[in-house]
N, C-alpha and C positions, 0 to 999 in steps of 0.2 A: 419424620425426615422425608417419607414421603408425599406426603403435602406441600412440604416445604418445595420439595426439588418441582413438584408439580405445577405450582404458585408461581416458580421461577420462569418453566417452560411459557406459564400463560404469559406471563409478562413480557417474555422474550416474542412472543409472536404479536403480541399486541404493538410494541415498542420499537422493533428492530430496523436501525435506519441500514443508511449508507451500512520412501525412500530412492532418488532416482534408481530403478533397477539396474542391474549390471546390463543388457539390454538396452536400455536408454542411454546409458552412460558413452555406451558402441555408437550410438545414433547421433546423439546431441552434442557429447563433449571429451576430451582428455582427460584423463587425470597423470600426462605427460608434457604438459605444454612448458617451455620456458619462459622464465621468468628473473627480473633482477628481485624478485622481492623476497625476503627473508621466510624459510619456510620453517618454522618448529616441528621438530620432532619427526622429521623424515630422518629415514635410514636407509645408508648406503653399507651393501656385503662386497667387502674390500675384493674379497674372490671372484668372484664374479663380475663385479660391477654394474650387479642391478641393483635398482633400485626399489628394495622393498619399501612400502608403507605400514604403521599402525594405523588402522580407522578412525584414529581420534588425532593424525598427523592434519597439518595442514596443507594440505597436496591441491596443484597447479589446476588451473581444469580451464578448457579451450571451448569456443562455441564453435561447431562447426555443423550447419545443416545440410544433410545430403539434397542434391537437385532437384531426386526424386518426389524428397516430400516437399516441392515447391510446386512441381509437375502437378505432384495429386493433388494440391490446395488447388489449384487452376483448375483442371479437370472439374473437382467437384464442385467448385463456384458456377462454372458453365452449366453444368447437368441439375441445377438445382429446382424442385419441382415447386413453382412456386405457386399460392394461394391466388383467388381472384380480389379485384380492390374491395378496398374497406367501405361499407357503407356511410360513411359520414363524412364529409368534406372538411375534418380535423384529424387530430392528433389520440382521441379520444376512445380510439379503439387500440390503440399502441404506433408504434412504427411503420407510416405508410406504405402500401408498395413502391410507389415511386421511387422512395427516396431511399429503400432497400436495393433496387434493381438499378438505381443509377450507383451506388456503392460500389454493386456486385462489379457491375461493367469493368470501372476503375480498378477493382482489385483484381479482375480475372488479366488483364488486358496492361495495364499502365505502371501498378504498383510494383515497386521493388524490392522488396528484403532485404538485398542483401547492402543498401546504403546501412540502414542502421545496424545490422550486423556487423560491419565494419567499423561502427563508432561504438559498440561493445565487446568487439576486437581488441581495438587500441586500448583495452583497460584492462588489468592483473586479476583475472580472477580464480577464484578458489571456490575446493570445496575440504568437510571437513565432519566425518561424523559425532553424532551430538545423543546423547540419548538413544543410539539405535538408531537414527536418520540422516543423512546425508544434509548436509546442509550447506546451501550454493552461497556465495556472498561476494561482491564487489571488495578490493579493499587497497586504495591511494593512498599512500604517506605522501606529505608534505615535505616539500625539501626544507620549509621555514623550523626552527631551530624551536623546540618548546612548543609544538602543534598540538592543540586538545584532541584528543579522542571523542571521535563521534559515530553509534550508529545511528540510521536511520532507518525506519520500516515503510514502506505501502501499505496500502489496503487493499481493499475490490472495489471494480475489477480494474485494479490497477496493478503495477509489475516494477522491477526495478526500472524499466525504461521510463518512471514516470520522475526518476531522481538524476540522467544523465547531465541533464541541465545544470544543476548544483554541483557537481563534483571537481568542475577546475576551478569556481572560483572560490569554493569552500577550502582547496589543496594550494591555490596559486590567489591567494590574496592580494599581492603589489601589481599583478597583470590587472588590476579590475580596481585600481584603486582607492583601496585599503591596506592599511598596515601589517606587516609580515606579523606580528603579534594575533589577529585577529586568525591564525591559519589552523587548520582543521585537519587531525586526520580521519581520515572519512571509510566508514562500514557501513554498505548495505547489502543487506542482506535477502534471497528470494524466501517469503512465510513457507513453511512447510504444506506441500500441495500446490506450491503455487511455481512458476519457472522453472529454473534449472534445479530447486531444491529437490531432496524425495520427498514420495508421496506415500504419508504415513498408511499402515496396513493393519493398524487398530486406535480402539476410539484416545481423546486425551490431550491431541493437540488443540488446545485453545489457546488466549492471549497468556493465559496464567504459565504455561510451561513454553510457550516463547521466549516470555519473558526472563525465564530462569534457563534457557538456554541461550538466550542472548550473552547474557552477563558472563557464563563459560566459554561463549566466544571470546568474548574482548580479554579476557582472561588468558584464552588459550595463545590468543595474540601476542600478550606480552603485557596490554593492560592493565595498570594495578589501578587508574583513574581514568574518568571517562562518565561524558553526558549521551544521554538518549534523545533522538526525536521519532515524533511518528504522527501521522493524520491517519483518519478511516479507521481499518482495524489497525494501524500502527500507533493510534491515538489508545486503544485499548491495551495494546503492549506495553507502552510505557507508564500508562495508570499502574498497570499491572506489576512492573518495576520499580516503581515506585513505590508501590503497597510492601512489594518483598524487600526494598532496600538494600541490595548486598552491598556489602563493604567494596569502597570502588565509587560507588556510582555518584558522582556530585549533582547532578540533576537532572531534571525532565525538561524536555517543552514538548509542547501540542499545539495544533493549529486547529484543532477538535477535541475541546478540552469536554469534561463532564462534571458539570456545575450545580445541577438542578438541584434543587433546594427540596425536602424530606416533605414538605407539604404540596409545594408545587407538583411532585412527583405524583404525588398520590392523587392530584387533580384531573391530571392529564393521562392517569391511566384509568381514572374514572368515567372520563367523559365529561367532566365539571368544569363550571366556567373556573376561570383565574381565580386563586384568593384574593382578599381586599388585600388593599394597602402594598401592589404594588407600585413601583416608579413605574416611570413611562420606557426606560429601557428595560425593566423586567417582563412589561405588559408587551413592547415586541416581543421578546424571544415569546414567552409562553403561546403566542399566535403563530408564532414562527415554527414553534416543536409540535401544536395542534396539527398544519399543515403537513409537516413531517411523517408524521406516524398516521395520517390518513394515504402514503403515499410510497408504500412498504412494500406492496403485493409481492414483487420480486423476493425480497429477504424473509416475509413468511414463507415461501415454499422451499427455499432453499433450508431452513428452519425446521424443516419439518422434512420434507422428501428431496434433498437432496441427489439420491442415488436417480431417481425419476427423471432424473435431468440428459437422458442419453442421444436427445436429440442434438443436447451442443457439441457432441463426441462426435456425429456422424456428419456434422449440417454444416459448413465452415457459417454462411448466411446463417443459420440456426444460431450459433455461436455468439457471432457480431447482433443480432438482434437483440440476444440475452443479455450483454454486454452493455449495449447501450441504451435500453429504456428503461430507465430507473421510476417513470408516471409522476414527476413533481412538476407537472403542468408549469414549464416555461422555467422553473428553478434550479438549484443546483443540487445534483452535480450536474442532470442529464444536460443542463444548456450550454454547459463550458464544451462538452462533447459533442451537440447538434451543432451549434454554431459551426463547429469548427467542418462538419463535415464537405459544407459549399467554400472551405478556406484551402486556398493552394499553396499560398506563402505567407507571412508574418513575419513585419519588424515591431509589434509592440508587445509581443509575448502569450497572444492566444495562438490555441492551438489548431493545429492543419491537418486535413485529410488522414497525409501520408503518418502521423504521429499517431492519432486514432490508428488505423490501421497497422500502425507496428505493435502497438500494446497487442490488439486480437489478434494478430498472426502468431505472438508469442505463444498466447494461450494455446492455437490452435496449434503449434511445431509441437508442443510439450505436452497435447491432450490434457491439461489441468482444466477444464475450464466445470468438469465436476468434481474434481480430487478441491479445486479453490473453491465452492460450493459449501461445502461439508464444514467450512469453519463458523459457516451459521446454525449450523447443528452443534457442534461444540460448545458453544459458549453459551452458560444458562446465566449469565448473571443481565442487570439491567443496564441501561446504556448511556443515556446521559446524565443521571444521577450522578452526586457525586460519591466519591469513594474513599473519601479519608486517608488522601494521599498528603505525608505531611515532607518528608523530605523537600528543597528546595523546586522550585516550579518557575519555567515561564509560561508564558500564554500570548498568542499573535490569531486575534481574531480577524481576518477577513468576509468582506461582507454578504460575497455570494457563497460563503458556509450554511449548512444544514440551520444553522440558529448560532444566533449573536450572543454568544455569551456574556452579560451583562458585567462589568469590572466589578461591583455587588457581591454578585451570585460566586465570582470567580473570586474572589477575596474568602470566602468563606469555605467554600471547595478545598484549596488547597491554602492552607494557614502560612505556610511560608512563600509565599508571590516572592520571584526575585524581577518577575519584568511582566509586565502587561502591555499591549499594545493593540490599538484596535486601528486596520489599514483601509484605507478607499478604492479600494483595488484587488481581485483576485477572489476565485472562490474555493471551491472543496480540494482541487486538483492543486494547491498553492505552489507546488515546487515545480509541478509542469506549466502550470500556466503563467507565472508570476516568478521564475527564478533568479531575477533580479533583487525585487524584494524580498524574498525567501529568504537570502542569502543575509541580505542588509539583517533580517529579522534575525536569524541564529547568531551572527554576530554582534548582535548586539544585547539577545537574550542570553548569553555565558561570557561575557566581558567580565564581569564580578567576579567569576569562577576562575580566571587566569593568574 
């Protein structure tokens, strides 16, 4: 067994891609906020007229950031001691000065929190313990009559702001023109460690018990049916729900699915060329996943010494550097991110400055940005292999994704395909950067299922 688990570790560092305290709870948020949305299993003492909670109630919770820690993000963005330039007139060494210190300017001086604050204001959220943890989650019912139940997950370093985009027109279908039929009720949720959720206080939370704590979410909601999504490590959670199947769940989609074929796996973790006799869209990916996994550095450390990481607790710049140089030379994810940094506004769906910056401000409000670390130490298993997920599946491959899942490789992956779709547009980030099509793509990958 120990070999085995050892085998696992190697693999995972070779391979590896892409509880709030009571305290925090004082700082960040309510668990008094009003709300029209239906709360199970809160309890009112007729005597009194307070309102007690059970921990495993569904209770209100409000975001509200005091000034102060706006003040000190400022503060310490200004006082930041920063390095002399890089020797090489590229990218080659990581993240330039420049293009750090022209960030920092903007964020000390221009950027503002509290816009999007306000546009996660305007949404119902909750929180609701789960296993012993605190667990933060978006959650919009559909006025449309017969709305599927959906959650969805993030990944890293991504947050629930990277699903804000999707949420009215997955809830309000006939505004975006599509059919009231087509309408979603929509659950997302922040990972454990990561936002408003807690930040678990021993080891265990991987994809495997999100994933079974997902399921008693939807559950806890009223849920007796209900599909999953998720990309990044949300692409792992729902493999992972899938494997467990509980009663409920009619299916998965991924937009990072795990396809790799049992021979090809063992090529590429060998260092060998390709097998013979692939196609020529299996000979992409396999060049595609090469690239990949020469382009990890970040996810091995966090893999391994996570806790090391106390410079992004102390360093807002320190933070946002971690955050954004993922080393895949011009690829995705880090480009849909770089790009956007010199971007101010967008009407065709890349992303801007001020959206960057609101993902790492979050991290930084909530100190997560090593508590969200540690979910790369958690998970031993391997990563885009596949996993003998057979329940129902869709799959929406876009093309500046980590590797192109071949329709092939993805037929065999998951035995029951209920939708495959490969798009020209959008890459790792799909629901932030593309939630137009995003959107087209989940409704049309659980159409079957209505």
């Amino acid at each position: 067994m120990a070999e085995k688990i050892n085998h696992q570790r190697r693999r995972f560092l070779g391979i590896a891609a892409g509880t709030i305290a009571t305290t925090q709870l004082g700082r960040f948020g309510s668990a008094n906020a009003q709300s029209s949305q239906p709360h199970p299993k809160e309890i009112t003492t007729a005597q009194s007229g307070t309102v007690h909670t059970d921990p495993t109630a569904i209770r209100p919770f409000q975001i509200n950031i005091p000034q102060a820690d706006l003040d000190d993000l400022r503060q310490r963005i200004v006082a930041t001691r920063w390095p002399e330039k890089e020797t090489v007139p590229d990218q080659s060494q990581g993240l330039q000065l420049a293009t750090m210190q022209e960030l920092a300017h903007y964020w000390a001086t221009d950027y503002d929190w509290r816009k999007v604050e306000a546009s996660l204001k305007a949404l119902p959220h909750f929180i609701t313990e789960i296993d012993g943890l605190d667990i933060h989650f978006i959650h919009v019912r559909s006025q449309h009559e017969n709305a599927l139940p959906l959650i969805v997950t993030h990944g890293w370093p991504g947050s629930i702001i990277e699903q804000l985009k999707i949420i009215d027109p997955l809830t309000n279908p006939t505004a975006y023109g599509a059919s009231a039929s087509d309408a979603f009720d929509v659950v997302i949720p922040s990972m454990p460690g990561y936002g408003f959720s807690g930040k678990p206080t021993t080891t265990g939370w991987g994809p495997e018990r999100m994933g079974q704590a997902w399921d008693v979410l939807m559950k806890r909601l009223g849920y007796t049916r209900y599909v999953a999504q998720g990309g990044d490590w949300g692409a792992f959670v729902v493999d992972q729900m899938g494997l467990q199947a509980p009663a409920g769940l009619l299916a998965i989609h991924t937009n990072m699915p795990a396809t790799v074929p049992e021979d090809v796996d063992r090529a590429l973790l060998a260092g060998s060329p390709a097998p013979s006799g692939l196609s020529s869209d299996e000979q992409r990916a396999y060049e595609q996943l090469v690239r990949t996994f020469k382009q990890v550095d970040y996810a091995r450390l966090m893999a391994s010494r996570p806790q090391t990481l106390y410079g992004i607790a102390d360093s807002p710049v320190g933070l946002a550097a971690w955050l954004l140089d993922h080393n895949d030379a011009g690829g995705q994810p880090a480009a849909a991110v770089a790009s956007a940094l010199n971007r101010t506004s967008s009407t065709t769906g890349e992303l801007t400055r001020d959206e960057i910056l609101d993902n790492i401000t979050l991290y930084w409000l909530t100190n997560t940005g090593v508590s969200a670390s540690r979910l790369y130490w958690e998970y031993k298993g391997g990563f885009f292999n596949a996993k003998g997920v057979s329940i129902p599946v869709a799959v929406s491959i876009f093309p500046g994704e980590q590797y192109e899942a071949p329709r092939s490789w993805t037929e065999q992956a998951y035995p029951n395909l209920i939708y495959y779709n490969q798009l020209d547009k959008g890459g790792h980030f799909a629901a932030w950067e593309e939630p137009t099509i995003f959107t087209q793509e989940l409704r049309a990958a659980f159409r079957s299922l209505r």
